[in-house]
N, CA, C and O atoms as a Tripos MOL2 file, in Angstrom:
@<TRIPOS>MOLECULE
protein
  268   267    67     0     0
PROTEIN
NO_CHARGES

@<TRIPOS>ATOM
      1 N          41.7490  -14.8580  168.8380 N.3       1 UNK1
      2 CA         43.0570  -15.1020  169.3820 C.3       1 UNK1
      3 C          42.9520  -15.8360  170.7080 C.2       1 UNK1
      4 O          43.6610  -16.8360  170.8150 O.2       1 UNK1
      5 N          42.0880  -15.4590  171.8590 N.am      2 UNK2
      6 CA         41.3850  -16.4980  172.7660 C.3       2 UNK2
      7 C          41.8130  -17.6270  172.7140 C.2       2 UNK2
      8 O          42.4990  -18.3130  173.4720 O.2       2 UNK2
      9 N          41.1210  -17.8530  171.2600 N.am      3 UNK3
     10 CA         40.5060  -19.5990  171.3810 C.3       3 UNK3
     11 C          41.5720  -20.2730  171.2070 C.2       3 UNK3
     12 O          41.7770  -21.3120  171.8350 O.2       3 UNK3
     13 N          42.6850  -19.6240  170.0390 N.am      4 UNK4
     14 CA         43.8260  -20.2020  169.5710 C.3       4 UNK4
     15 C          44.8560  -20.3620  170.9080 C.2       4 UNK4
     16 O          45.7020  -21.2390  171.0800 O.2       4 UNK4
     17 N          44.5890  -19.4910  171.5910 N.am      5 UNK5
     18 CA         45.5740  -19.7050  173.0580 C.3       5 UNK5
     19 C          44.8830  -21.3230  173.6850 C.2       5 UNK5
     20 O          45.4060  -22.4320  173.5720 O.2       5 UNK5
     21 N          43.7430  -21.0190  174.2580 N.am      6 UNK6
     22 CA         42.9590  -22.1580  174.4310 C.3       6 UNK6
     23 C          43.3210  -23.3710  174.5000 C.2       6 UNK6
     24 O          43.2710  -24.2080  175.4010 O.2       6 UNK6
     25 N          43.8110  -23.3820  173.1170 N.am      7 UNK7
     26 CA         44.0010  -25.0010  172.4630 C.3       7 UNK7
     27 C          45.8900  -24.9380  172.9000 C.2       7 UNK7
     28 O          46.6950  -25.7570  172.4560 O.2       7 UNK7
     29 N          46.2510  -23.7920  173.8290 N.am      8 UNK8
     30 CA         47.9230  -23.6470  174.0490 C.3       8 UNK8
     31 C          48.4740  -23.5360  172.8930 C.2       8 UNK8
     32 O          49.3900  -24.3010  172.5910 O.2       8 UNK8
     33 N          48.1250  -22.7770  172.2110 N.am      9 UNK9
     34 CA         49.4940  -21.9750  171.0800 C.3       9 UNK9
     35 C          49.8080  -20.5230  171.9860 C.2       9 UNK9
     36 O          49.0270  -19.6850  172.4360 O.2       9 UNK9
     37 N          50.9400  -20.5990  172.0240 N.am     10 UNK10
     38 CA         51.3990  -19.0960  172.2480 C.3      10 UNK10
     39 C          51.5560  -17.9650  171.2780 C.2      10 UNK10
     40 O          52.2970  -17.8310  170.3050 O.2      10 UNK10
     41 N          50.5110  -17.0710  171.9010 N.am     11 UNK11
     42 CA         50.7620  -15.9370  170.4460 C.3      11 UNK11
     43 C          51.2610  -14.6640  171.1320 C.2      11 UNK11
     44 O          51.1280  -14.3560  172.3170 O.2      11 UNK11
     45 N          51.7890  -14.0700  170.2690 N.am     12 UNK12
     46 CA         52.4640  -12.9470  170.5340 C.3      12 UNK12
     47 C          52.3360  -12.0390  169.5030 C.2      12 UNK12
     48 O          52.4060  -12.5220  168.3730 O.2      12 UNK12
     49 N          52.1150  -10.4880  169.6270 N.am     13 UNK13
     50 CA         52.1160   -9.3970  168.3790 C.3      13 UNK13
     51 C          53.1240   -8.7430  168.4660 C.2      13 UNK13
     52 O          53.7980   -8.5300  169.4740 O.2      13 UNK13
     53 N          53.3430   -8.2550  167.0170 N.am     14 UNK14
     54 CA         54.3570   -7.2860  166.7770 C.3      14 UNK14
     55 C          53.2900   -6.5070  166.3360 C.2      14 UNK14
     56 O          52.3420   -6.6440  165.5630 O.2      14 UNK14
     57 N          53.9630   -5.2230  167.4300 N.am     15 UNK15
     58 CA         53.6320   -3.4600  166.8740 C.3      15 UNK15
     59 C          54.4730   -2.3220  167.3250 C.2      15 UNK15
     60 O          54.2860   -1.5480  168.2630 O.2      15 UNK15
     61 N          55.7150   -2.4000  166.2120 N.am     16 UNK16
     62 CA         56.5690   -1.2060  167.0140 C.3      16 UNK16
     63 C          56.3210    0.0710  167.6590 C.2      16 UNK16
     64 O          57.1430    0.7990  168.2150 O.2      16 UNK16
     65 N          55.0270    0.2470  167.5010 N.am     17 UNK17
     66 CA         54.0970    1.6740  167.9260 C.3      17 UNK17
     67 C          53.6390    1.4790  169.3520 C.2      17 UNK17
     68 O          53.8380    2.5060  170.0020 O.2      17 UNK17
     69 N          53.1060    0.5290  170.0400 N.am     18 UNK18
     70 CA         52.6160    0.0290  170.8430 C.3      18 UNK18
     71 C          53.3820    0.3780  172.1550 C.2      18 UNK18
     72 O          54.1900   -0.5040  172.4450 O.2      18 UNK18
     73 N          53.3440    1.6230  173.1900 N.am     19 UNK19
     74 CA         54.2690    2.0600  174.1950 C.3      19 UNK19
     75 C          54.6500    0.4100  175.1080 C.2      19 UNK19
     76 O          55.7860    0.0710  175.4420 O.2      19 UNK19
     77 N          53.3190   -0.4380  175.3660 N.am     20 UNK20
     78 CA         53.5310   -1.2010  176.2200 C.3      20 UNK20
     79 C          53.3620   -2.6920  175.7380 C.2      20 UNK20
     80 O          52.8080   -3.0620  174.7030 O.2      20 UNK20
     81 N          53.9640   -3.4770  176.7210 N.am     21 UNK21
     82 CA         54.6470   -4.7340  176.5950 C.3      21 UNK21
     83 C          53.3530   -5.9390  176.4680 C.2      21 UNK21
     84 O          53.5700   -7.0790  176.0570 O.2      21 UNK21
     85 N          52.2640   -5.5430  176.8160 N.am     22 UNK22
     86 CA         51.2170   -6.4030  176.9950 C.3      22 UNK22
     87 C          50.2390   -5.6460  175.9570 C.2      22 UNK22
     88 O          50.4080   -4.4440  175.7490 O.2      22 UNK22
     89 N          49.3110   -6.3000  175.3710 N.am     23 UNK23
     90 CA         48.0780   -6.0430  175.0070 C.3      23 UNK23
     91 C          46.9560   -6.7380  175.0680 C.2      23 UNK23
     92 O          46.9420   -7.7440  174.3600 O.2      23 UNK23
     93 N          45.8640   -6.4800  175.7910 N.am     24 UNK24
     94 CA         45.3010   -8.0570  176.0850 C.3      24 UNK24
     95 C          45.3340   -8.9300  176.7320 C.2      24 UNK24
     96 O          44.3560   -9.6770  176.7170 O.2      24 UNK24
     97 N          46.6040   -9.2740  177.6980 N.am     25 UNK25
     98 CA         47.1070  -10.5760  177.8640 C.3      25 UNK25
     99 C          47.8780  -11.3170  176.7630 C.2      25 UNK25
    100 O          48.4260  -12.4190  176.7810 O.2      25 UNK25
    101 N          47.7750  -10.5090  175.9190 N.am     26 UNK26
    102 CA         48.9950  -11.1630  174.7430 C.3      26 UNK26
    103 C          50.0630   -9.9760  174.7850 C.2      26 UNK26
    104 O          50.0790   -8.7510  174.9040 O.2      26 UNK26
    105 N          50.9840  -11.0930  174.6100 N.am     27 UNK27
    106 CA         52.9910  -10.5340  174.8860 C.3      27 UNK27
    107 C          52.6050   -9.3530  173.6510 C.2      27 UNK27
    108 O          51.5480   -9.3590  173.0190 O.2      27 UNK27
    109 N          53.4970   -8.5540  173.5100 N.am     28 UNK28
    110 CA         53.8620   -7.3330  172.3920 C.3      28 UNK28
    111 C          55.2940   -7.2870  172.1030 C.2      28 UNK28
    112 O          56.0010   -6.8640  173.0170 O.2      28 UNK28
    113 N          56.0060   -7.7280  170.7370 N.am     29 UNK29
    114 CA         57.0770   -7.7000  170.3770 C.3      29 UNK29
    115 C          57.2550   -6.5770  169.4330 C.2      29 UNK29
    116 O          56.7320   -6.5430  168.3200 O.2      29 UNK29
    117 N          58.3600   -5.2470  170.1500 N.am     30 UNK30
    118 CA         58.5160   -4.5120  168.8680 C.3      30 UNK30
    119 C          59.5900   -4.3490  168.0810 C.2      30 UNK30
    120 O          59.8180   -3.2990  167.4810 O.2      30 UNK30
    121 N          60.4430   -5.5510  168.0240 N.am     31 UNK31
    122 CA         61.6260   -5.8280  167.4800 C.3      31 UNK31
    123 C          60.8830   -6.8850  165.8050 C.2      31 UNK31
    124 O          60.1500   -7.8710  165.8880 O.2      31 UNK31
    125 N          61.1480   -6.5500  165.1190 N.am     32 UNK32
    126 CA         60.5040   -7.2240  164.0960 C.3      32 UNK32
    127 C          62.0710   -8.3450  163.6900 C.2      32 UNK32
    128 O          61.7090   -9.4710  164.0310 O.2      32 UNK32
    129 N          62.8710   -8.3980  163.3890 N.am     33 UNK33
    130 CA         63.4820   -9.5690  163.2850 C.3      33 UNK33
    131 C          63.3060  -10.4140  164.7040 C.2      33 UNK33
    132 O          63.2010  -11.6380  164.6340 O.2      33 UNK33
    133 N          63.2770   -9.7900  165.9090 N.am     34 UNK34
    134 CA         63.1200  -11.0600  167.3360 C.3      34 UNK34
    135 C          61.8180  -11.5130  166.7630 C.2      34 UNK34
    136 O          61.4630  -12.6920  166.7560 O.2      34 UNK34
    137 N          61.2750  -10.7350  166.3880 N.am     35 UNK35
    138 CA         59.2400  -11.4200  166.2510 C.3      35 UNK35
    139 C          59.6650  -12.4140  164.7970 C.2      35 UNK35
    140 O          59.2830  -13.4930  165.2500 O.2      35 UNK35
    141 N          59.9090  -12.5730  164.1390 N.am     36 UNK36
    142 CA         60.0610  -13.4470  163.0120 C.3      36 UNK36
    143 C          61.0090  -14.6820  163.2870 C.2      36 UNK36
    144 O          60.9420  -15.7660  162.7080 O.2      36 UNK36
    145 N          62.1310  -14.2300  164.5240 N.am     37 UNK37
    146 CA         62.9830  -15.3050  164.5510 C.3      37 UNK37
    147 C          62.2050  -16.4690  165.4110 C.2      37 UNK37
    148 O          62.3900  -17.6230  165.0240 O.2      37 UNK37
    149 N          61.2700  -16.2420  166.6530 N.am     38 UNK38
    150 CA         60.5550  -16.7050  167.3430 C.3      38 UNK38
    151 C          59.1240  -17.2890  166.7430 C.2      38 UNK38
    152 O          58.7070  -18.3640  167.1730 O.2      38 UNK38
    153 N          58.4700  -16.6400  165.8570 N.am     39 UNK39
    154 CA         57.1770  -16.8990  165.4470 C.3      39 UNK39
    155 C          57.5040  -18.1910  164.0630 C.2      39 UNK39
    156 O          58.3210  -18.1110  163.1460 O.2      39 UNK39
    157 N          56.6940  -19.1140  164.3250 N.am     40 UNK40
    158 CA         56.6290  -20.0170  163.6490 C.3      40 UNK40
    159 C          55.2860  -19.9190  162.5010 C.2      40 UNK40
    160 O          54.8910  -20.9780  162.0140 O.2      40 UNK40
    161 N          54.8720  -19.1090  162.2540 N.am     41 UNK41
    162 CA         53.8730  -18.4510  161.4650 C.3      41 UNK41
    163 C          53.2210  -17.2510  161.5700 C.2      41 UNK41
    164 O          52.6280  -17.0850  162.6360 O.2      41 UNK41
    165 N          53.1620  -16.3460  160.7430 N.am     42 UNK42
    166 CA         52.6360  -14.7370  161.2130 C.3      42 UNK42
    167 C          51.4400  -14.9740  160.2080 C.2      42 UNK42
    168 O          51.4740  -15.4870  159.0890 O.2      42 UNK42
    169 N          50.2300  -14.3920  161.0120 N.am     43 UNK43
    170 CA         49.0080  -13.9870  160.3610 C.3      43 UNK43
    171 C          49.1050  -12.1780  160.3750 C.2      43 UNK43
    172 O          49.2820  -11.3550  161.2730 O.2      43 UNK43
    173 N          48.8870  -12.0840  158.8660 N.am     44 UNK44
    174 CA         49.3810  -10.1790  158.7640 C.3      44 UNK44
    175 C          48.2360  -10.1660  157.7070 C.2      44 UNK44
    176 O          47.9730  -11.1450  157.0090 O.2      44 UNK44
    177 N          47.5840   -8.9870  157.6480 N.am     45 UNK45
    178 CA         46.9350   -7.9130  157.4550 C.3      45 UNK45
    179 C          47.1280   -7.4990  155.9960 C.2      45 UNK45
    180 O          46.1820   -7.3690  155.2200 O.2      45 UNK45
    181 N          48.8230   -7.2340  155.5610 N.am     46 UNK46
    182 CA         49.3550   -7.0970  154.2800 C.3      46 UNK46
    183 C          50.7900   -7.4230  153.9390 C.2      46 UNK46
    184 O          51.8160   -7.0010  154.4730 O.2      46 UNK46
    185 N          50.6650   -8.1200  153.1080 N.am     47 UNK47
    186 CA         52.3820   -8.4420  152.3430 C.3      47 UNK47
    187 C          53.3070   -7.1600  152.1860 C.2      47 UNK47
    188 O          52.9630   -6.3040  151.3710 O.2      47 UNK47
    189 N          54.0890   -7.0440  152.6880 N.am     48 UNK48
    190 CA         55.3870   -5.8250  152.7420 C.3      48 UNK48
    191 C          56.6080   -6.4490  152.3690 C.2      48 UNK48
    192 O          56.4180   -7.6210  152.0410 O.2      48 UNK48
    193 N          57.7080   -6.1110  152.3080 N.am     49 UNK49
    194 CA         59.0700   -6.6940  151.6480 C.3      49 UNK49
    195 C          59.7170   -6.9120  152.8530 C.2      49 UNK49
    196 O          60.7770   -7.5200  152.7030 O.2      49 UNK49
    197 N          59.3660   -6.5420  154.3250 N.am     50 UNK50
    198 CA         60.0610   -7.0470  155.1710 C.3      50 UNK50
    199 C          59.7560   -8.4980  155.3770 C.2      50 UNK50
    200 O          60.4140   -9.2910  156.0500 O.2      50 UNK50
    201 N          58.6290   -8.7360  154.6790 N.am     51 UNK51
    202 CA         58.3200   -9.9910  155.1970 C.3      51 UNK51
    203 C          58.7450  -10.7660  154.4940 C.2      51 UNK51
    204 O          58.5970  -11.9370  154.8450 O.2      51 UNK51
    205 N          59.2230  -10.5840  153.6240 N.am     52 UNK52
    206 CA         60.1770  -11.4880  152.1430 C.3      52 UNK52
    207 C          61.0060  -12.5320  152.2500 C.2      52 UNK52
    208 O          61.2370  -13.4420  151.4540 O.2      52 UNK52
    209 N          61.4370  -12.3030  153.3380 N.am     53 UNK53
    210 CA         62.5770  -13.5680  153.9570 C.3      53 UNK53
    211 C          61.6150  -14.3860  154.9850 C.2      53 UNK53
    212 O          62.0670  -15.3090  155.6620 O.2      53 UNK53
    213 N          60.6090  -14.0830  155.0330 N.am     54 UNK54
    214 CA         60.0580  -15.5970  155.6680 C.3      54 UNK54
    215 C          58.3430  -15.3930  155.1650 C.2      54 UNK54
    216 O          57.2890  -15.2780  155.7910 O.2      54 UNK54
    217 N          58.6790  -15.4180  153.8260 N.am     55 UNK55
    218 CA         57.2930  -15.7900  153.1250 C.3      55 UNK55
    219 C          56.5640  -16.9840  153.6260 C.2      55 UNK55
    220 O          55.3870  -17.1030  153.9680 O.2      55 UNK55
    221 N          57.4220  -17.7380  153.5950 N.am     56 UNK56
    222 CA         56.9710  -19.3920  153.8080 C.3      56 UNK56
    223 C          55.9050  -19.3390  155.2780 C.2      56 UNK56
    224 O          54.9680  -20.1100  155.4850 O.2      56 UNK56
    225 N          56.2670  -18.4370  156.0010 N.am     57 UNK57
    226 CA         55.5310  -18.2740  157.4180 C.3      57 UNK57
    227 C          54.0310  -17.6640  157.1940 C.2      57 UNK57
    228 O          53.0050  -17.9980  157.7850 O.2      57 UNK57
    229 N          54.1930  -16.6700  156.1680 N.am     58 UNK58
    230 CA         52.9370  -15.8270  156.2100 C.3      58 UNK58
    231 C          51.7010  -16.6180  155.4930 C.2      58 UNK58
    232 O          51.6300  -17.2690  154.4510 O.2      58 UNK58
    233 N          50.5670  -16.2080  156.7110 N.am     59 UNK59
    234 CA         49.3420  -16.3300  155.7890 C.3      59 UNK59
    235 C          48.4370  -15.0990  156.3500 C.2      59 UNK59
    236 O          48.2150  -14.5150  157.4110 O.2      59 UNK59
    237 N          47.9840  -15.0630  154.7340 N.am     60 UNK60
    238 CA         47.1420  -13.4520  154.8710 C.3      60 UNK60
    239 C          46.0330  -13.0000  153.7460 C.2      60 UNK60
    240 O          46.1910  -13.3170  152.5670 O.2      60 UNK60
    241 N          45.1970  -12.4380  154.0730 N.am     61 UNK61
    242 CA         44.2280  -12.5370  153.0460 C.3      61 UNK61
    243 C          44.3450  -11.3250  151.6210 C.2      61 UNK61
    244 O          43.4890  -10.9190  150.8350 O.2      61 UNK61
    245 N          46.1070  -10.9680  151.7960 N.am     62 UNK62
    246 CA         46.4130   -9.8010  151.2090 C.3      62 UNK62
    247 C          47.2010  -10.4870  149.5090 C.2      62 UNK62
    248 O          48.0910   -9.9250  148.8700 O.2      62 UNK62
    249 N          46.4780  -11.8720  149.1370 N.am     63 UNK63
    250 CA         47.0980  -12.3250  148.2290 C.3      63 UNK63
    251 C          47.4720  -12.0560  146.8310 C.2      63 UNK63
    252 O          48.0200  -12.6420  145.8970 O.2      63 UNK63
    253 N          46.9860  -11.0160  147.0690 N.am     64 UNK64
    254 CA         47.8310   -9.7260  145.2420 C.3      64 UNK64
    255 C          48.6260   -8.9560  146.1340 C.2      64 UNK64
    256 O          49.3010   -8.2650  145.3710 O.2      64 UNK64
    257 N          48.9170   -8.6920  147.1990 N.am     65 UNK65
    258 CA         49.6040   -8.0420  147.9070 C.3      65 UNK65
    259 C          49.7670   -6.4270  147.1770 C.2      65 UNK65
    260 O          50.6440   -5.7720  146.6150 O.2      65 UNK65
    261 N          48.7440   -6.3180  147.4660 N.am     66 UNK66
    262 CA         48.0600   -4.7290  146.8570 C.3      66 UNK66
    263 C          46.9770   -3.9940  147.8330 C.2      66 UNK66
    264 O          46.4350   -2.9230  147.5620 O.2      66 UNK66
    265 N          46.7140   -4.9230  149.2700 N.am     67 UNK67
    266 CA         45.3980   -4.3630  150.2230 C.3      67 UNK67
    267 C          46.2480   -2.9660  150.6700 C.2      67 UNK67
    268 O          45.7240   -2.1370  151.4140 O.2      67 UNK67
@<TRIPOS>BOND
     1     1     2 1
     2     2     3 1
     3     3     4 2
     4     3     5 am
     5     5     6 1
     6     6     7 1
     7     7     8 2
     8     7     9 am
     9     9    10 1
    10    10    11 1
    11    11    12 2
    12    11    13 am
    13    13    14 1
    14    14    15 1
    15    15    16 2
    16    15    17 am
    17    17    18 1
    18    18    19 1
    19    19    20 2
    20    19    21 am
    21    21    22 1
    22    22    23 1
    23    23    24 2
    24    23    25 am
    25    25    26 1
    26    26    27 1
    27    27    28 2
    28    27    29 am
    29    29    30 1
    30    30    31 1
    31    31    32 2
    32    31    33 am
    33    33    34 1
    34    34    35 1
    35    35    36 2
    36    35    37 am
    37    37    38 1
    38    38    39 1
    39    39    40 2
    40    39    41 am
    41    41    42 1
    42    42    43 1
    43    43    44 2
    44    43    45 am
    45    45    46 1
    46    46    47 1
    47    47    48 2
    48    47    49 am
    49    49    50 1
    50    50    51 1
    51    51    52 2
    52    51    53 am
    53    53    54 1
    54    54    55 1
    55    55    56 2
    56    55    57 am
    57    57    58 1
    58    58    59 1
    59    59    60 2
    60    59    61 am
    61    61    62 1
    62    62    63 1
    63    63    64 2
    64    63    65 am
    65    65    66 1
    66    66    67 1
    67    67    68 2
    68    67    69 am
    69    69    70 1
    70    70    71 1
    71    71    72 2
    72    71    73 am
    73    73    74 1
    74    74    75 1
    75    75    76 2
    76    75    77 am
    77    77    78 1
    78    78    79 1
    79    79    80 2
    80    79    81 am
    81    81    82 1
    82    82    83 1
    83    83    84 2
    84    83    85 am
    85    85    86 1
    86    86    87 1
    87    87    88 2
    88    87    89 am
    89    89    90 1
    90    90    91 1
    91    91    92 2
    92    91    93 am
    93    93    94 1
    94    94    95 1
    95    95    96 2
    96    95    97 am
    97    97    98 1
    98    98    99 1
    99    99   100 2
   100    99   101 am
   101   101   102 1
   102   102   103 1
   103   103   104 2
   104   103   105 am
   105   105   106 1
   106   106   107 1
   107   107   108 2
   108   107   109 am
   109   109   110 1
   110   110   111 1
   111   111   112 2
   112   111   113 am
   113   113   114 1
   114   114   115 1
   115   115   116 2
   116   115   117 am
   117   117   118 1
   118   118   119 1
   119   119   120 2
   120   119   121 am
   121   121   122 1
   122   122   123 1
   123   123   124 2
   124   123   125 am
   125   125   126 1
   126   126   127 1
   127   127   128 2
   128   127   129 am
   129   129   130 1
   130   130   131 1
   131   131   132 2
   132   131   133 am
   133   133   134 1
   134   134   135 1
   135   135   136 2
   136   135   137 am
   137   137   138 1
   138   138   139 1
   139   139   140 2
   140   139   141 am
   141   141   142 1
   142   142   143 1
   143   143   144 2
   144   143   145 am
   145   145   146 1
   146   146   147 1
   147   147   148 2
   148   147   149 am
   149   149   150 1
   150   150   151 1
   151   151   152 2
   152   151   153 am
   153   153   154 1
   154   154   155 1
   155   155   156 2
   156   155   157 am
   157   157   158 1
   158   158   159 1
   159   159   160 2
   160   159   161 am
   161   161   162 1
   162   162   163 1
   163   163   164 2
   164   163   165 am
   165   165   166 1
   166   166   167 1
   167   167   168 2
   168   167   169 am
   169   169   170 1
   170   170   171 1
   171   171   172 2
   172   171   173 am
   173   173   174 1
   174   174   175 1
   175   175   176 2
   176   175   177 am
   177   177   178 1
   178   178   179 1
   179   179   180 2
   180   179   181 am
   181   181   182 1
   182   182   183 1
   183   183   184 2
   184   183   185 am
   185   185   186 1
   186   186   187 1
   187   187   188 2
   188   187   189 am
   189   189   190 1
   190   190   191 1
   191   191   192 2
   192   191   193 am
   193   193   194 1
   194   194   195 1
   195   195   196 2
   196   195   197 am
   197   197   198 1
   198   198   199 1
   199   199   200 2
   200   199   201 am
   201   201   202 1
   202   202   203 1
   203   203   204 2
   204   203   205 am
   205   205   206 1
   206   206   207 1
   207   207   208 2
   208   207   209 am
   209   209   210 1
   210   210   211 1
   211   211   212 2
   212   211   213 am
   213   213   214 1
   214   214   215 1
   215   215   216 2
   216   215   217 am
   217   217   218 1
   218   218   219 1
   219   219   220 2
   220   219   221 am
   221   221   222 1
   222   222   223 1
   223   223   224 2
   224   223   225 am
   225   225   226 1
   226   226   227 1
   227   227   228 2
   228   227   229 am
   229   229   230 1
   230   230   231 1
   231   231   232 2
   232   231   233 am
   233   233   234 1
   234   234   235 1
   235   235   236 2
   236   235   237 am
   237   237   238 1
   238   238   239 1
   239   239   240 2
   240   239   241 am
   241   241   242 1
   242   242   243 1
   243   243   244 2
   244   243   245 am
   245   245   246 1
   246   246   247 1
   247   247   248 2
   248   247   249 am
   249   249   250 1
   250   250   251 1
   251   251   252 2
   252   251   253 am
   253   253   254 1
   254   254   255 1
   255   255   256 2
   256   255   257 am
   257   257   258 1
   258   258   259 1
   259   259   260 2
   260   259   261 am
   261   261   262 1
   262   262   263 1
   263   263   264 2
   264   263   265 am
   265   265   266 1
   266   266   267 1
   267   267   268 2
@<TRIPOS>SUBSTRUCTURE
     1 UNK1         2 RESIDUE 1 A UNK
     2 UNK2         6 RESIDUE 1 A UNK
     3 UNK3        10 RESIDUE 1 A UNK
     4 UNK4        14 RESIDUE 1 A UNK
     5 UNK5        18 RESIDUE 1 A UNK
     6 UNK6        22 RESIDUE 1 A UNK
     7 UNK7        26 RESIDUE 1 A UNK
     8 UNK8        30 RESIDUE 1 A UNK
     9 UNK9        34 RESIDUE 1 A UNK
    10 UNK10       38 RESIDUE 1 A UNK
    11 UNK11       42 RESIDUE 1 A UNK
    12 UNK12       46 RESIDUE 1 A UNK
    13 UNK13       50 RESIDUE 1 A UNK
    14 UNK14       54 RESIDUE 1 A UNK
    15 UNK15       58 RESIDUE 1 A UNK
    16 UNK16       62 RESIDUE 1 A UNK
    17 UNK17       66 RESIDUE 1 A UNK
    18 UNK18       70 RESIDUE 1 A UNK
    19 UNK19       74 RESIDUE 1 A UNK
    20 UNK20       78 RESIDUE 1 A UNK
    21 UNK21       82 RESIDUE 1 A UNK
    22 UNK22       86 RESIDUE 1 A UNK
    23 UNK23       90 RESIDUE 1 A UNK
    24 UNK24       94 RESIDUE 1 A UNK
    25 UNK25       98 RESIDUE 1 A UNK
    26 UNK26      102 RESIDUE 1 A UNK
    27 UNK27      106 RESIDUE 1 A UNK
    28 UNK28      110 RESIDUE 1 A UNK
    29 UNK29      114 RESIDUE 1 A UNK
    30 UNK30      118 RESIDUE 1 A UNK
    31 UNK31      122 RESIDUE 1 A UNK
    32 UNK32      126 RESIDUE 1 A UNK
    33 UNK33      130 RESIDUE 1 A UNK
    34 UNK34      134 RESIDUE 1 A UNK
    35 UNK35      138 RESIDUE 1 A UNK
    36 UNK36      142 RESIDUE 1 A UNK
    37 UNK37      146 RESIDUE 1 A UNK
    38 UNK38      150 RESIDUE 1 A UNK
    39 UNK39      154 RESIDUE 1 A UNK
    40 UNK40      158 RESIDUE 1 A UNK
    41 UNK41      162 RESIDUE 1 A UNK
    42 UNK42      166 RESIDUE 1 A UNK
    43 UNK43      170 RESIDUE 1 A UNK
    44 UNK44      174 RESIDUE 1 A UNK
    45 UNK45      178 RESIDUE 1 A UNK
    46 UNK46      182 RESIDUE 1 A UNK
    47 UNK47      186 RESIDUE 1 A UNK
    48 UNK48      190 RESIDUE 1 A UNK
    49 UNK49      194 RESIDUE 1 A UNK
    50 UNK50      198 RESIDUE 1 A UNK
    51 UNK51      202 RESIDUE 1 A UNK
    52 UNK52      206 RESIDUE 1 A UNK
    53 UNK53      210 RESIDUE 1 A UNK
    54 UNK54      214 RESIDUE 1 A UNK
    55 UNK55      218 RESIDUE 1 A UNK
    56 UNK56      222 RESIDUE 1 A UNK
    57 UNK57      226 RESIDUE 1 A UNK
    58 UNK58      230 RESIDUE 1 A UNK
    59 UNK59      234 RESIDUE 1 A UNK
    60 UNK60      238 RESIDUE 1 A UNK
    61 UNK61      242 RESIDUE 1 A UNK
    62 UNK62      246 RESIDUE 1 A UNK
    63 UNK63      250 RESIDUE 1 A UNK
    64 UNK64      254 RESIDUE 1 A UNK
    65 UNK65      258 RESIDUE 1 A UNK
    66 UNK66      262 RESIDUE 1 A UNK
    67 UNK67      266 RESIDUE 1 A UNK
């Protein structure tokens, strides 16, 4: 995530669990529609049905969406 800043992409995580606003030096969003309306691509972990309305964004190595 570093490197990708690096090159100036701004990244930001969503984790509604997460008490605080920073992690890292990377922002923490725990509003999941603000994090989707803002993020121009999400790298996730696993396919869920919230993410259904902006498939087109996701890439993930969860491609039977069964991890």
């Amino acid at each position: 995530m570093r490197r990708i800043r690096e090159k100036g992409v701004d990244i930001v995580i969503y984790e509604p669990a997460w008490k605080e606003n920073m992690f890292h030096n990377f922002r923490v969003i725990h509003d999941l529609s603000y994090f989707k309306m803002i993020s121009d691509i999400l790298a996730v972990n696993r396919i869920t049905e919230e993410l259904a309305d902006v498939s087109d964004k996701v890439y993930t190595r969860d491609i039977f969406a069964r991890d």
